[in-house]
C-alpha positions in Angstrom: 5.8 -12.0 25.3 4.6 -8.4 24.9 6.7 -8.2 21.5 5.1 -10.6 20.3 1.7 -9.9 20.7 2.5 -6.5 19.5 3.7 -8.3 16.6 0.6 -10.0 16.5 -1.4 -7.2 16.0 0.8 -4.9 13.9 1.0 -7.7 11.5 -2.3 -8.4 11.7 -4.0 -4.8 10.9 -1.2 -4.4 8.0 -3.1 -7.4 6.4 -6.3 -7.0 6.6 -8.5 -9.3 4.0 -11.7 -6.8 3.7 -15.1 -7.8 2.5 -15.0 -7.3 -1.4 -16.8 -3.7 -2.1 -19.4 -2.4 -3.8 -17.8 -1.5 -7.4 -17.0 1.9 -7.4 -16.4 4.0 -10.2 -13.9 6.2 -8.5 -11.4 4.7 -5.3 -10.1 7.9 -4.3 -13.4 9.9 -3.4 -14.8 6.4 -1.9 -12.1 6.5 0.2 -12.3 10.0 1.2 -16.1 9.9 1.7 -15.5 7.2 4.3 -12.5 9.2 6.2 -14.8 12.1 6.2 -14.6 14.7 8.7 -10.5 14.1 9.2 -9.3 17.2 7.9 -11.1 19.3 10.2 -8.9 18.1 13.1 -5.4 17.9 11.4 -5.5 20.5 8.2 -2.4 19.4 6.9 -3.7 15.5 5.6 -2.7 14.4 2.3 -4.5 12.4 0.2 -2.2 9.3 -1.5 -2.6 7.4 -4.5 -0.6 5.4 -6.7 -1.2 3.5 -9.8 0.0 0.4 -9.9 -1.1 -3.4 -11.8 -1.5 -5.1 -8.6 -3.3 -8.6 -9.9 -1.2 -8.5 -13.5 -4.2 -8.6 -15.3 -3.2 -6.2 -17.8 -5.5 -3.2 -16.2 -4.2 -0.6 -13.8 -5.5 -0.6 -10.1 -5.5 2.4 -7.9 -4.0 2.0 -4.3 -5.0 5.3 -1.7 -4.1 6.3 1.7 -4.4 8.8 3.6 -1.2 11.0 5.7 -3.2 9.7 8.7 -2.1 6.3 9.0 1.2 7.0 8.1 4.4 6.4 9.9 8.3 5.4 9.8 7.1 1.9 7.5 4.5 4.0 5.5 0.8 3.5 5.4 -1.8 1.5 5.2 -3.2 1.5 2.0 -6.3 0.2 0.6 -5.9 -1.5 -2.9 -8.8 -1.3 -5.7 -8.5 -3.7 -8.5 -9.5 -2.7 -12.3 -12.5 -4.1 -13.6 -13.2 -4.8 -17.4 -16.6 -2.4 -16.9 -14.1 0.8 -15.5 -15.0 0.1 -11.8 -13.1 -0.6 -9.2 -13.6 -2.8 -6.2 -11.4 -3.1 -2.7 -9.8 -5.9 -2.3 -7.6 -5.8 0.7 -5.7 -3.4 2.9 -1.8 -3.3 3.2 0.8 -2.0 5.3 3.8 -0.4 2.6 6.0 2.5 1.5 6.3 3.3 -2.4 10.0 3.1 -2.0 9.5 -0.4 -0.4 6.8 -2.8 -2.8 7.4 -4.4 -5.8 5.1 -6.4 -7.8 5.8 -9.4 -10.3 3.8 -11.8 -12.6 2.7 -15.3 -11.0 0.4 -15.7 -14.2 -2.5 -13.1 -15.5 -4.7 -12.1 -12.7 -2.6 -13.1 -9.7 0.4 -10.8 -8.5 3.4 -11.5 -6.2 3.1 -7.8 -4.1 6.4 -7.9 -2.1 7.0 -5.4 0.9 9.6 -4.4 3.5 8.1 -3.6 6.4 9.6 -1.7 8.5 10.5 -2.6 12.3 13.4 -0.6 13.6 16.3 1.4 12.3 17.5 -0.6 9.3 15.7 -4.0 10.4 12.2 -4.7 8.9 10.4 -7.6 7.1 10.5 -8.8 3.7 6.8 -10.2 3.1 5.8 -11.6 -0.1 1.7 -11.6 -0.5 -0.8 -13.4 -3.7 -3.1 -10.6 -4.7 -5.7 -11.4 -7.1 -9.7 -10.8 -7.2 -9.9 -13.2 -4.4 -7.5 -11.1 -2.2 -4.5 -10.5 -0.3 -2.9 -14.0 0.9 0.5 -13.9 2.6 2.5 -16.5 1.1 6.0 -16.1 2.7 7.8 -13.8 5.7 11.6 -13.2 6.3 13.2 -10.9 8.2 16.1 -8.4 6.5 18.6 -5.9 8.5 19.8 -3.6 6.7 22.4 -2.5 8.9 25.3 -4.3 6.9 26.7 -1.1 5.3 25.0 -2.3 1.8 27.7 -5.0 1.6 25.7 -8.4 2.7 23.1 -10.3 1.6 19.9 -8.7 2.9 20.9 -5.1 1.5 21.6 -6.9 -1.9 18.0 -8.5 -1.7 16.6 -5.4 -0.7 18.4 -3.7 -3.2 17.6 -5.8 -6.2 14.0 -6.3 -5.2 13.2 -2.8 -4.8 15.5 -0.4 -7.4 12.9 2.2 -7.6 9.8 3.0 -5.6 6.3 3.2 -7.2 5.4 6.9 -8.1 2.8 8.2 -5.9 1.3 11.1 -5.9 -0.8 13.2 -3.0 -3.2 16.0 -3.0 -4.1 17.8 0.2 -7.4 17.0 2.1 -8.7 20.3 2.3 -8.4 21.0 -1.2 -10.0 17.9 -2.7 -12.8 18.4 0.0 -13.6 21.7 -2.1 -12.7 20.1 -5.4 -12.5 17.1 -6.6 -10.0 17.6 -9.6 -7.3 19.0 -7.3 -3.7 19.5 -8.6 -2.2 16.2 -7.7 1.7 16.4 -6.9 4.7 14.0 -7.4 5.4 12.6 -4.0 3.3 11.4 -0.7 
């Protein structure tokens, strides 16, 4: 019982369906304005982002994160989609790893954003989401153990679904607090 409302939870925080935004012109120092303060109690933060066509409308979107909220499955993320005027607005909130999302065409605007979530050593979730302007909406949940020595089926889905992960790139907190065109590095 306690696994499962743990599971509950987990599942729903990695999911959360936030208020549409004000349209911003720039995600990242949105998002660090609102996580202000954090670097002052652990120095070595990072900020994420990634660049990524999330709704498959043609324009690129801008997921960021924070080292924060990160553990052994990755972090939460919150996801901006493009806007034909160069702004952005937040659309949703998910729970992923760049080595571990993948996103494919349904038709121009709407996204299939896959993700393995991980639960345990080798075992995790495969969740398949609908991302468009209207937000995140799961559409279907298995779950995937990877423990089969890359010989059976779930390693090959895993495998074939995620071949490379999204590039990321991070900058540290304290350095985009002083200035805002930091060097950004390869990596998270």
């Amino acid at each position: 019982m306690h696994r499962w409302i743990a599971g509950f939870w987990i599942t729903l925080l990695a999911t959360v369906a936030l208020p549409v935004s004000p349209a911003v012109a720039d995600p990242v120092t949105f998002y660090f304005i609102g996580m202000a303060g954090l670097a002052q109690e652990e120095p070595d933060l990072r900020l994420i982002r990634l660049y990524a066509d999330f709704d498959c409308d043609g324009r690129t979107d801008i997921a960021v994160t924070g080292s924060q909220t990160w553990g052994g499955a990755g972090g939460v993320w919150d996801i901006f989609l493009s806007q034909p005027n160069d702004q952005y607005f937040r659309v949703a909130q998910l729970l992923f790893h760049p080595k571990a999302i993948a996103i494919d065409k349904i038709r121009p605007g709407v996204g299939r954003v896959s993700v393995f979530q991980r639960t345990g050593k080798g075992l995790g979730r495969l969740i398949h989401y609908r991302l468009s302007s209207q937000g995140l909406v799961k559409a279907s949940e298995r779950n995937l153990n990877l423990n089969d020595q890359g010989i059976g089926p779930d390693q090959g889905a895993y495998q074939e679904l995620f071949p490379q992960p999204l590039a990321s790139e991070y900058c540290l907190w304290t350095e985009y607090e002083r200035n805002r065109s930091c060097a950004w590095r390869p990596g998270y």
